[in-house]
GUVONU-565285 format. One record per residue (C-alpha): residue in one letter; x, y, z. Coordinates in steps of 0.25 Angstrom, whole numbers, padded with zeros to 4 digits, always signed. Layout:
AXYZ;...
REM end
This chain:
X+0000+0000+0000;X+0007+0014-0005;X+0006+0025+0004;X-0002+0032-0004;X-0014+0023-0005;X-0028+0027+0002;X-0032+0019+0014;X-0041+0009+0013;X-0056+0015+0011;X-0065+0013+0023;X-0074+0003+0014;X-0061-0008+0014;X-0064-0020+0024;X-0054-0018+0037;X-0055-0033+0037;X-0042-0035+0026;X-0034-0025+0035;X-0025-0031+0046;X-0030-0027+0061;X-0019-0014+0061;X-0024-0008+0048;X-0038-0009+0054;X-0044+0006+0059;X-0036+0010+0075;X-0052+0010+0082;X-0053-0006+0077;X-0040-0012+0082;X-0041-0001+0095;X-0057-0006+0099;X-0053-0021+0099;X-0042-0020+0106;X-0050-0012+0115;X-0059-0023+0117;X-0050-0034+0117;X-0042-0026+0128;X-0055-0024+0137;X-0060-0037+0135;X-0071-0034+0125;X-0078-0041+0115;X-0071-0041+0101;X-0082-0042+0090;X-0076-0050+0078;X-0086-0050+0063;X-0083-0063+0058;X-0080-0061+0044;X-0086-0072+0037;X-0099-0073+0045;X-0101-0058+0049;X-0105-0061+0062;X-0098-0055+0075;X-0091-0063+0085;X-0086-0059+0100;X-0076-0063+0108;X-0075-0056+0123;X-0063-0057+0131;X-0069-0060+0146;X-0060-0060+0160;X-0062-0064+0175;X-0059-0070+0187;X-0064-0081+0192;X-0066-0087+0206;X-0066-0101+0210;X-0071-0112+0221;X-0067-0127+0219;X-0065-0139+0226;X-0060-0152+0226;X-0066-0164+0220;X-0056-0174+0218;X-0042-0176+0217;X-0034-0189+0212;X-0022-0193+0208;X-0023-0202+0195;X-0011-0207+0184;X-0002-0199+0192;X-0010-0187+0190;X-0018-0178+0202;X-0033-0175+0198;X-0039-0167+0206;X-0056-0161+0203;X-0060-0149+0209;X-0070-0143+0207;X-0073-0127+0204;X-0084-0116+0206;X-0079-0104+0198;X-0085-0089+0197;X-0078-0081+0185;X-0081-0066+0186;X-0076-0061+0170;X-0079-0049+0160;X-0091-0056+0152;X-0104-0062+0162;X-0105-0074+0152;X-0091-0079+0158;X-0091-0076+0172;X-0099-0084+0185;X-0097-0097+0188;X-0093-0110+0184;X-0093-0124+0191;X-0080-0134+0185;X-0073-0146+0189;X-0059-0146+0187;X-0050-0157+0187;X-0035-0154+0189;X-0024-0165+0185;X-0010-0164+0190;X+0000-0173+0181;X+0008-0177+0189;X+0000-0178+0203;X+0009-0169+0209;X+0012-0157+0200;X+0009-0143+0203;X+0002-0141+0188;X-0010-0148+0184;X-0020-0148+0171;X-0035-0146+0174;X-0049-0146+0166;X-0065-0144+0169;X-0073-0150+0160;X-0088-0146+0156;X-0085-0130+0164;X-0099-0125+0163;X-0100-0109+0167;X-0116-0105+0164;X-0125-0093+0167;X-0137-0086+0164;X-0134-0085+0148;X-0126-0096+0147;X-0115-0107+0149;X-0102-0109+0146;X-0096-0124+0147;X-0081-0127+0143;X-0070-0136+0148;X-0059-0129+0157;X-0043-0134+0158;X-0031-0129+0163;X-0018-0130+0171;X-0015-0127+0185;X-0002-0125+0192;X+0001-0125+0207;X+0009-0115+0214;X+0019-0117+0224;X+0009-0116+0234;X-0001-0125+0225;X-0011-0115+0222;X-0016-0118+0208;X-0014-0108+0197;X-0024-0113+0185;X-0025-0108+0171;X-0037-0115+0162;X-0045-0113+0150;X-0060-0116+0145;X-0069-0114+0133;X-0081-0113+0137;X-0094-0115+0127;X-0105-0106+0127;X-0120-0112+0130;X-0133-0104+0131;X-0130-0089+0129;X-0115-0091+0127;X-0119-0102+0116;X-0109-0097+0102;X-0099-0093+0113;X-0086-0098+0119;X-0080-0094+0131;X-0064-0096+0133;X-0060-0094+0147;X-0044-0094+0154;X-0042-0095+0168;X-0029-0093+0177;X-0028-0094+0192;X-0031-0103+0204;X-0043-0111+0208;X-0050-0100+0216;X-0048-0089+0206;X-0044-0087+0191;X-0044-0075+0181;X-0048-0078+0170;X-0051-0073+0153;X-0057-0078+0140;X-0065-0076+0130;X-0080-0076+0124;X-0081-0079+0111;X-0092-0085+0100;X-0088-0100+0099;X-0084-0106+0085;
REM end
C-alpha cells in the first residue's frame, strides 16, 4: 500500500482487517470488558447469531467430613464428603453445591494425591449445572492440604445451551475460584 493511497471507505467490511488495524474505540471497549470481567459479544460469522462468553469470579466456603478412608494396592483412598457455598460475580454460578470426593494417595504415604467428584450437581431456582470435578492436592509441612481442580459443568433447565468452566485453588475450608459461562457446542 503507497503512502498516498486513500484509507479504506467506511463501506469496506472490518472483518478482513487484523484486530490492530480495527478503529481504537473497538480494540479499547473489549478490553475493557475483558478486564472488568464482562460479557464479550461475539457474531458468529457464518450463522449471524451472537454468542456470550462472561468471565465470573469468587470464593467459596467449604464444610466436609470423612466418609472413609482405606488403603488398597499400596495406594490411600480416603472419601469425604463436602458442602460448599461459592459467593462469584454471576448469581447463576454461585450457592451451593453438595459433592463427594474421593482422594487417592499413590504411594499411601505421599504428601501429593489426585482427586475426582463425580456427578457434581449445583442447582437453583433457574436452573442446574451437573459436571465432573478432578484435581490434585499437595500437603504442607504442617499437612494442611493445598487443592487446585477443575469441572465443566452442563447446563440443564434455564442454563440448557450453556456450559459453565470453573477452576478452583486453596484448602478444604475455603478456595477462590474463576471460570467462565459460555453457549455449549
Amino acid at each position: 500500500m503507497s503512502m498516498t493511497s486513500a484509507p479504506p471507505s467506511a463501506a469496506s467490511s472490518a472483518r478482513g482487517r487484523p484486530w490492530w488495524r480495527r478503529p481504537v474505540w473497538v480494540v479499547l471497549a473489549a478490553m475493557s470488558l475483558v478486564v472488568a470481567g464482562g460479557a464479550i459479544v461475539l457474531l458468529n460469522r457464518d450463522t449471524g447469531v451472537a454468542s456470550t462468553t462472561v468471565a465470573v469470579s469468587g470464593t467459596g466456603q467449604c464444610m466436609y467430613s470423612l466418609v472413609s478412608e482405606h488403603v488398597q494396592d499400596f495406594s490411600r483412598v480416603i472419601v469425604e464428603h463436602f458442602v460448599c457455598t461459592t459467593a462469584m460475580s454471576d448469581p447463576r454460578v454461585s450457592g451451593q453445591k453438595t459433592m463427594d470426593i474421593t482422594t487417592t494417595y499413590e504411594p499411601a504415604n505421599s504428601t501429593t494425591a489426585r482427586w475426582e467428584a463425580q456427578n457434581v450437581t449445583r442447582a437453583d431456582s433457574g436452573g442446574t449445572w451437573r459436571g465432573n470435578w478432578r484435581g490434585t492436592l499437595t500437603m504442607d509441612s504442617a499437612g494442611v492440604p493445598y487443592n487446585c481442580g477443575e469441572v465443566t459443568y452442563t447446563g440443564e433447565g434455564d442454563y440448557a445451551g450453556v456450559t459453565y468452566h470453573e477452576l478452583m485453588t486453596g484448602g478444604n475450608t475455603s478456595s477462590t475460584n474463576a471460570g467462565w459461562i459460555e453457549p455449549s457446542e
